[in-house]
C-alpha positions in Angstrom: -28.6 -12.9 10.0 -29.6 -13.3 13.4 -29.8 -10.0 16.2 -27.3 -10.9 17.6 -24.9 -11.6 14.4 -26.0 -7.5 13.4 -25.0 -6.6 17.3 -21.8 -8.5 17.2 -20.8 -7.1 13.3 -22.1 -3.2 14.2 -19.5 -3.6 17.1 -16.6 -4.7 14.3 -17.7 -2.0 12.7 -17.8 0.7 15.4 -14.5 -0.2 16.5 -12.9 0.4 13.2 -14.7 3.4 12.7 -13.5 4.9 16.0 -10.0 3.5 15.8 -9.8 5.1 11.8 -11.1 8.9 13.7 -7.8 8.4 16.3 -5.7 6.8 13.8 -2.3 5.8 14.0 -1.8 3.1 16.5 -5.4 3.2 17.9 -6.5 1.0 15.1 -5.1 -1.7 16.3 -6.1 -1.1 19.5 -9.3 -0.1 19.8 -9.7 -3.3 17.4 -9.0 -4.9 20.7 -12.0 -3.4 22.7 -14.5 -4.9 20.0 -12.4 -7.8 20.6 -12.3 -7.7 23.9 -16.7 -7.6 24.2 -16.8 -10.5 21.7 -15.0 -13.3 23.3 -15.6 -12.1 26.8 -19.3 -10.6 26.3 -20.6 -12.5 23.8 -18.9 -15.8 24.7 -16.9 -16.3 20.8 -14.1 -18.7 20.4 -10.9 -16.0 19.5 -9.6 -16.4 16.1 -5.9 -16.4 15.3 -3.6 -13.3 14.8 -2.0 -13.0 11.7 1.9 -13.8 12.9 3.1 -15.0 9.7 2.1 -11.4 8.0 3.8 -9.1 11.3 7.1 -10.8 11.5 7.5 -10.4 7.9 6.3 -6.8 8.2 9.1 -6.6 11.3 11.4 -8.2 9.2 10.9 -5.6 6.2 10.6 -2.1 7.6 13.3 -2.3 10.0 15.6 -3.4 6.9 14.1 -0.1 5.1 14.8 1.9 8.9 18.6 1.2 8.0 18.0 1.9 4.6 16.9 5.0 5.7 19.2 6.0 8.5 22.7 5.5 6.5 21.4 8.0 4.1 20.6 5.6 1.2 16.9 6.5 0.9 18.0 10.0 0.2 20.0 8.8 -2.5 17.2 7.2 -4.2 15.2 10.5 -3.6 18.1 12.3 -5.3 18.1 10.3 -8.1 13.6 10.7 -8.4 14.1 14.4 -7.9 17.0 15.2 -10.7 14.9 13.0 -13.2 11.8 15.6 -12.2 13.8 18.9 -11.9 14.9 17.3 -15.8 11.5 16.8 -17.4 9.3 19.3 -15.5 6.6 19.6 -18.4 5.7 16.3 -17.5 5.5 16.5 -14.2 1.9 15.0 -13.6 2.8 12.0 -15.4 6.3 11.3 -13.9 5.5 12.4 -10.2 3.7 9.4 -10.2 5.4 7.0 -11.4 8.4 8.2 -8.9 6.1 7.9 -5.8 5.0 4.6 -7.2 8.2 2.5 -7.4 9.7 4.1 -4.8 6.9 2.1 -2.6 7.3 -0.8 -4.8 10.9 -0.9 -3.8 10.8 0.1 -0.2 7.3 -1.6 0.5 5.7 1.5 2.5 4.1 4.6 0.9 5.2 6.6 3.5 8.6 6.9 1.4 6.2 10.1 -0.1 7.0 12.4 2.7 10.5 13.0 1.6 9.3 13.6 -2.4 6.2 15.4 -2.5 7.5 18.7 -1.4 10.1 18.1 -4.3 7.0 17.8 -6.7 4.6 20.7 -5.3 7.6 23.0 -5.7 8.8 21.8 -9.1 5.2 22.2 -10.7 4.6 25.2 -8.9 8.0 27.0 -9.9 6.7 25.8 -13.6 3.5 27.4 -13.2 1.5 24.3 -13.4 -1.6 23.6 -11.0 -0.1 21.4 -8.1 -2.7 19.9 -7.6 -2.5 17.5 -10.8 0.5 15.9 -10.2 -0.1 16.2 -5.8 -2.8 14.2 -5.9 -2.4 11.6 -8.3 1.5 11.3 -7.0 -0.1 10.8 -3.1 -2.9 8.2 -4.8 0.8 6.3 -6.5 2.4 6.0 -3.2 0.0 3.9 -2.3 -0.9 2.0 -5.2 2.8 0.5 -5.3 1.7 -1.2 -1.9 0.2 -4.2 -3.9 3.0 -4.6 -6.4 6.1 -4.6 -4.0 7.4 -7.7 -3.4 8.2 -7.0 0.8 5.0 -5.5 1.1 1.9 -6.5 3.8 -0.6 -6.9 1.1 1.4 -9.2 -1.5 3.1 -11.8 1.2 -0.6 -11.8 3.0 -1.7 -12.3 -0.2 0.7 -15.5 -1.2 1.0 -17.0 2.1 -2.6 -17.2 2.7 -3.9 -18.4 -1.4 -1.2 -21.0 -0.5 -2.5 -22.2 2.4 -6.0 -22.4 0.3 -5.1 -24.8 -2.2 -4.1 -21.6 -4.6 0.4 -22.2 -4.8 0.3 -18.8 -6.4 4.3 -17.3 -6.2 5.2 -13.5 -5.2 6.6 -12.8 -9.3 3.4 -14.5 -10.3 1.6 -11.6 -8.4 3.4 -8.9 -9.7 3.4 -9.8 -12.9 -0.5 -9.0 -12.7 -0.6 -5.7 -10.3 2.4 -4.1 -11.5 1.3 -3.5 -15.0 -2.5 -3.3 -14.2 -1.5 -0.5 -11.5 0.7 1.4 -14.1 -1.6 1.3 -15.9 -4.4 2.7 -13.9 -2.2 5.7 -12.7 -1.5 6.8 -16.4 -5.5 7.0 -16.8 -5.8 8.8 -13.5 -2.7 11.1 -14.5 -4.0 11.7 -18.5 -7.6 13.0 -16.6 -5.3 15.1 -14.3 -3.5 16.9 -16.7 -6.0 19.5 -17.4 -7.3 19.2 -14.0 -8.6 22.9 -13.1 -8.0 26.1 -13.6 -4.8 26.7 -14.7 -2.9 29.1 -12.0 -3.0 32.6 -14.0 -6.4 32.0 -14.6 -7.0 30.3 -10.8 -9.1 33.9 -9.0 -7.9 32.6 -5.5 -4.5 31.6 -6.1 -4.2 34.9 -7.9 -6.0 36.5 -4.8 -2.9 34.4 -2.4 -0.7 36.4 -5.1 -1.5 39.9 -3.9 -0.2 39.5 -0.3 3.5 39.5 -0.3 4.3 37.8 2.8 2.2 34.6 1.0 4.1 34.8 -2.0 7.2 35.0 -0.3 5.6 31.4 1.5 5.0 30.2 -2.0 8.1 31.2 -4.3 10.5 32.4 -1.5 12.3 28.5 -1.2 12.9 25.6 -2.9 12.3 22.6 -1.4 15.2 20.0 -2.7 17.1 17.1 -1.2 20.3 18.0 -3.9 22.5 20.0 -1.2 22.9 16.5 0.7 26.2 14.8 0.9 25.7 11.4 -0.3 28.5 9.2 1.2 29.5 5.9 -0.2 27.9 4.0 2.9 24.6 5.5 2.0 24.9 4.1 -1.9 26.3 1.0 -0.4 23.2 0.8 2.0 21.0 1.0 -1.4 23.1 -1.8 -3.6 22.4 -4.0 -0.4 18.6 -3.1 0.0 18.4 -4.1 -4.0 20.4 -7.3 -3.8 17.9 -8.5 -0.6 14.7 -7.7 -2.8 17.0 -9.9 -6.3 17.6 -12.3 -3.9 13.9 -12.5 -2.3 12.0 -12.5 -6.6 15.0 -15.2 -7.0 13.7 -17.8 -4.4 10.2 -17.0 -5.2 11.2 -17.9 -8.8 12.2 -21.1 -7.4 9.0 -21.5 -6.1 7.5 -21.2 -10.0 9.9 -23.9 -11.3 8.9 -27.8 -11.4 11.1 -30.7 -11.2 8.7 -33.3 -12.0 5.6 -32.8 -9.7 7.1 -30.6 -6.9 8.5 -27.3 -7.3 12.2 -26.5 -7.6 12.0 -25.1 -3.6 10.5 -28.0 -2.6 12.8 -30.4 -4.3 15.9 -28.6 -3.2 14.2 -28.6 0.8 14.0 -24.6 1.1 11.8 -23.3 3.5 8.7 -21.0 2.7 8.6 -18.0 1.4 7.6 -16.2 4.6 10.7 -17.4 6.2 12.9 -16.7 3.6 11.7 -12.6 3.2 12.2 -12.8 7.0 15.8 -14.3 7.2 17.0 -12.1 4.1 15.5 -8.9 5.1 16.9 -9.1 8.8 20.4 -9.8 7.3 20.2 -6.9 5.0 19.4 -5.2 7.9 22.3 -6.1 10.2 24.8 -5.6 6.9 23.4 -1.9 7.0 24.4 -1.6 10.5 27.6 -3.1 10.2 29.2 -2.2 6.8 27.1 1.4 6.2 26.5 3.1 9.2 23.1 2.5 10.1 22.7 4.2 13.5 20.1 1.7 15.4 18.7 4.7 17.1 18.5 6.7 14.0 16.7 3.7 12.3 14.0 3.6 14.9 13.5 7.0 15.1 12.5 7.1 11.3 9.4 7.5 9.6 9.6 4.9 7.7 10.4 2.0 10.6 7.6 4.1 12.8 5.0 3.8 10.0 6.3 0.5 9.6 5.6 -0.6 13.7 2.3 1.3 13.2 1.3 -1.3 10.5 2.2 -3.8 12.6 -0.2 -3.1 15.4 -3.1 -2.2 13.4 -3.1 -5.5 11.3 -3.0 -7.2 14.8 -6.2 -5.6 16.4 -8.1 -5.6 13.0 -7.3 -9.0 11.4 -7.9 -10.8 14.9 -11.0 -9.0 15.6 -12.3 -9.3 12.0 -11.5 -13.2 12.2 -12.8 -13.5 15.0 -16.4 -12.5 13.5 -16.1 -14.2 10.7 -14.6 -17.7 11.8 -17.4 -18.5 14.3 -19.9 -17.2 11.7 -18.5 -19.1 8.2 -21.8 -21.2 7.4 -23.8 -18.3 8.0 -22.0 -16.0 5.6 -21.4 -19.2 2.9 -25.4 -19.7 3.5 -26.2 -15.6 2.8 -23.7 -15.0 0.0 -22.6 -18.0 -2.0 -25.6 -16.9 -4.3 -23.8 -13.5 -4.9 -20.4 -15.1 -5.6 -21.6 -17.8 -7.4 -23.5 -15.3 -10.1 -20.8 -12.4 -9.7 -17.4 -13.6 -7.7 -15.9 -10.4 -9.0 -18.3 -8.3 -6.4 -15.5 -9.5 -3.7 -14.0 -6.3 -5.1 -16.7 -4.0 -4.0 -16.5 -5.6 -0.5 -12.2 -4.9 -0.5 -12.7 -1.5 -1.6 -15.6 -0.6 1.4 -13.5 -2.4 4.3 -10.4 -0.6 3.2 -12.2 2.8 3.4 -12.7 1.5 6.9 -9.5 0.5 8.4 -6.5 2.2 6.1 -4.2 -0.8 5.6 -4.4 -2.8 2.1 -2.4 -5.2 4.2 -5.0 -5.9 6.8 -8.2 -6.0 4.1 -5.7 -8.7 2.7 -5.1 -10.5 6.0 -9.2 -9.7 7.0 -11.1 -10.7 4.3 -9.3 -12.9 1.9 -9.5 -16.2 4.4 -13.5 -15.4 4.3 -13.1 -15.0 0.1 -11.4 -18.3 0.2 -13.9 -19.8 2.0 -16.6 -18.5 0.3 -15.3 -20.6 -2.8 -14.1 -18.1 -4.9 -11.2 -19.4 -7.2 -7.8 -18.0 -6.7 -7.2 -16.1 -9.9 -10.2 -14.0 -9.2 -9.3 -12.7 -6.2 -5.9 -12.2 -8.1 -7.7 -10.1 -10.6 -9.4 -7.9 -8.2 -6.7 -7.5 -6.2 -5.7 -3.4 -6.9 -9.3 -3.3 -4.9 -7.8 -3.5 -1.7 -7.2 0.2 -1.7 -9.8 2.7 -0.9 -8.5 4.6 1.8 -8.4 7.9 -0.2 -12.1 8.1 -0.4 -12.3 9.5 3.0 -9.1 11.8 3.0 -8.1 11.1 6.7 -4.3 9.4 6.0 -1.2 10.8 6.6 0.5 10.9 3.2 -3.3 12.6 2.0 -2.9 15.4 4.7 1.0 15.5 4.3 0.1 16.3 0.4 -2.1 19.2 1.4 0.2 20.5 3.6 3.2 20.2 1.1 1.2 22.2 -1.6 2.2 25.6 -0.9 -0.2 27.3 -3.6 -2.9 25.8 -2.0 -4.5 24.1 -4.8 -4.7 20.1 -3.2 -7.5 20.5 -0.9 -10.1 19.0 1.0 -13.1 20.1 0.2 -15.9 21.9 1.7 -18.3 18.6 1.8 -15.2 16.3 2.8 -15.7 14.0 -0.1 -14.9 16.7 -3.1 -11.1 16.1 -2.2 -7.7 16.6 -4.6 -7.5 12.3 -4.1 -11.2 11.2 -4.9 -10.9 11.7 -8.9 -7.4 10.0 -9.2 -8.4 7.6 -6.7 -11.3 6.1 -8.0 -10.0 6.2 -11.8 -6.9 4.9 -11.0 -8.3 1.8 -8.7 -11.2 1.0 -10.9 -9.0 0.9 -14.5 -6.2 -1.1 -12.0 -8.6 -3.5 -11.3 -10.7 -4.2 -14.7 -7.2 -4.6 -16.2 -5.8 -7.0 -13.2 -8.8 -9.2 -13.9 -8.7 -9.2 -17.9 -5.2 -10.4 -17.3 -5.8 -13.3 -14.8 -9.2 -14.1 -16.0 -9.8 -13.6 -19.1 -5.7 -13.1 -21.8 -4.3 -15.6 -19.5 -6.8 -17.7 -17.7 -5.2 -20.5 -17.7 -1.5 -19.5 -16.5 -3.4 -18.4 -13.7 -5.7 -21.1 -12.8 -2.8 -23.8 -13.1 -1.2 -23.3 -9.7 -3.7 -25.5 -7.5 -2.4 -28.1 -5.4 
């Protein structure tokens, strides 16, 4: 690498790091600044946003904003929360499995907000540790990212292997991360179980017992979502958020089956899939607003279509600035590590899991990096296998649905540490991401290698 290669990357770098301290929408936008001194300081041709990615991000949260504002989202909570209250011994097991398909079905973690006051207070009221099932069931939320069909991180993930040669289909995805994910939450929940003291033999949570106005914070309410009304609009709201995602896996389906050389979607002339997630998610939308009371305002004014518009600008600033670098630098980085990928392509992994640490978005590590993998020659099913890498937000615990957990836990047991890194998330995290994606890549690379490496163009 060349001076000014380490200037222009430490800049990347710098802006990520101080868009990640201000969060939220500064991502994105301080993304910008380092963009900004690249193509105007330092003279680089601009690379291209990712559009294709953001309008289908548009397209899916504000279908989830109705979801949410005719009530149907707390129906689906409802239904989480009596399967909980039901089997409370198990709590650290089921929690996340609860906060995990509710992302995979709503395609944003941030879905946890609404449920993980329902879990501290369950295990709490049980007398077991919150933080076993807290931070494991915060870790889920965002696992489900990479195995819901309308999320950032698998349509970034199809669109752009297509574009490379690798016709790779949405079910063809989840049929690796779904299970491989599951999988890697059960391991993180079975070391959870046990995790710490148990509370009557916990000295500071039997200290927080003594004073009476903190056990009346602790034991005094129940948090619960079961005194809602749930009105037929809000249930209708859910049947039509289900029936977009059928019909969505039923097109991509399409996209599986041959008719002699082309696939079934080509033959019959229907358009891509990124068009197709756009055109049924925005009329799911409008039959939310029309048929189940969807209140616009009320949809906008969710967290979930918020979250969702945050998303949006962050993958802007941070996959336009990171392909920026990258594009005007591809021989240079083919010349410094096709060794590495040739002897160990897996290692892309190690590189998914450090740039998401950076920028908190599985979407826009997807969107960043996985042109440059391409690029670098890696085959398709490997970067399929390594895919659960794309998470490793948790290891600094500066997200939103991390803090929200802390605060949630009234006992006080899901911390952040002293040292910042000895966290509730960092044991789930890790355990969960690592067995996710050894298991993601024996499935792709090694039980079924070649169903995997058959859909090249």
């Amino acid at each position: 690498m060349t001076i000014t290669m380490i200037i222009q990357l430490l800049i990347v770098l710098l802006a990520l790091y101080v868009g990640s301290r201000y969060g939220s929408l500064a991502l994105g936008a301080i993304s910008g600044i380092g963009l900004a001194i690249l193509v105007f300081g330092f003279g680089l041709k601009p690379g291209t946003p990712p559009t294709d990615v953001i309008y289908i991000i548009i397209a899916a949260v504000t279908c989830a904003g109705t979801l949410q504002a005719s009530g149907g989202m707390d129906w689906m909570i409802q239904i989480a929360e009596k399967m909980l209250r039901r089997h409370p011994d198990h709590i650290t097991f089921l929690a996340p499995l609860v906060t995990f398909f509710l992302t995979v079905l709503v395609g944003t973690g941030h879905v946890v907000y609404t449920i993980m006051p329902i879990i501290c207070d369950i295990a709490l009221k049980k007398g077991i540790r919150p933080e076993r099932p807290c931070g494991v069931a915060s870790i889920a939320s965002q696992v489900g990212i990479t195995c819901s069909p309308i999320a950032a991180a698998v349509v970034a993930f199809v669109t752009i292997s297509n574009s490379n040669g690798y016709m790779v289909s949405i079910p063809q995805v989840l049929m690796v991360t779904i299970p491989s994910c599951v999988i890697g939450l059960m391991f993180a929940a079975a070391a959870s179980y046990r995790r710490g003291k148990d509370l009557d033999k916990d000295p500071v949570f039997q200290a927080r017992l003594k004073d009476p106005e903190t056990y009346k914070y602790m034991y005094g309410s129940s948090a619960t979502t079961l005194d809602k009304e749930i009105t037929k609009e809000a249930k209708s709201s859910v049947f039509v958020f289900l029936g977009a995602l059928f019909v969505i896996v039923c097109f991509a389906f399409m996209q599986m089956i041959k008719v002699g050389d082309v696939s079934l979607a080509k033959y019959l002339s229907i358009p891509k899939m990124n068009i197709i997630i756009q055109i049924i998610m925005l009329t799911a939308a409008a039959c939310n607003i029309m048929f189940c009371k969807a209140q616009p305002k009320k949809a906008v004014a969710g967290a979930v279509w918020q979250s969702g518009m945050v998303a949006v600008v962050a993958i802007y600033g941070i996959a336009w600035l990171a392909d920026t670098y990258f594009a005007n630098y591809m021989d240079q980085m083919k010349e410094m590590l096709g060794g590495i990928v040739e002897q160990a392509p897996w290692a892309i992994a190690l590189v998914f899991f450090a740039v998401s640490v950076l920028i908190n978005s599985q979407g826009a590590v997807v969107v960043a990096m996985l042109p440059l993998a391409y690029s670098l020659g890696i085959a398709g099913p490997v970067l399929l296998g390594v895919m659960p890498s794309v998470y490793g937000y948790f290891f600094i615990p500066n997200y939103p649905s991390d803090i929200a957990t802390v605060n949630f836990d009234r006992s006080g047991t899901t911390v952040i540490g002293k040292y910042l890194l000895n966290h509730s998330f960092m044991m789930p995290g890790l355990i969960s991401v690592t067995v996710s994606t050894l298991v993601s890549y024996l499935i792709t690379n090694v039980l079924f290698a070649g169903y995997f490496a058959g859909f090249i163009s």
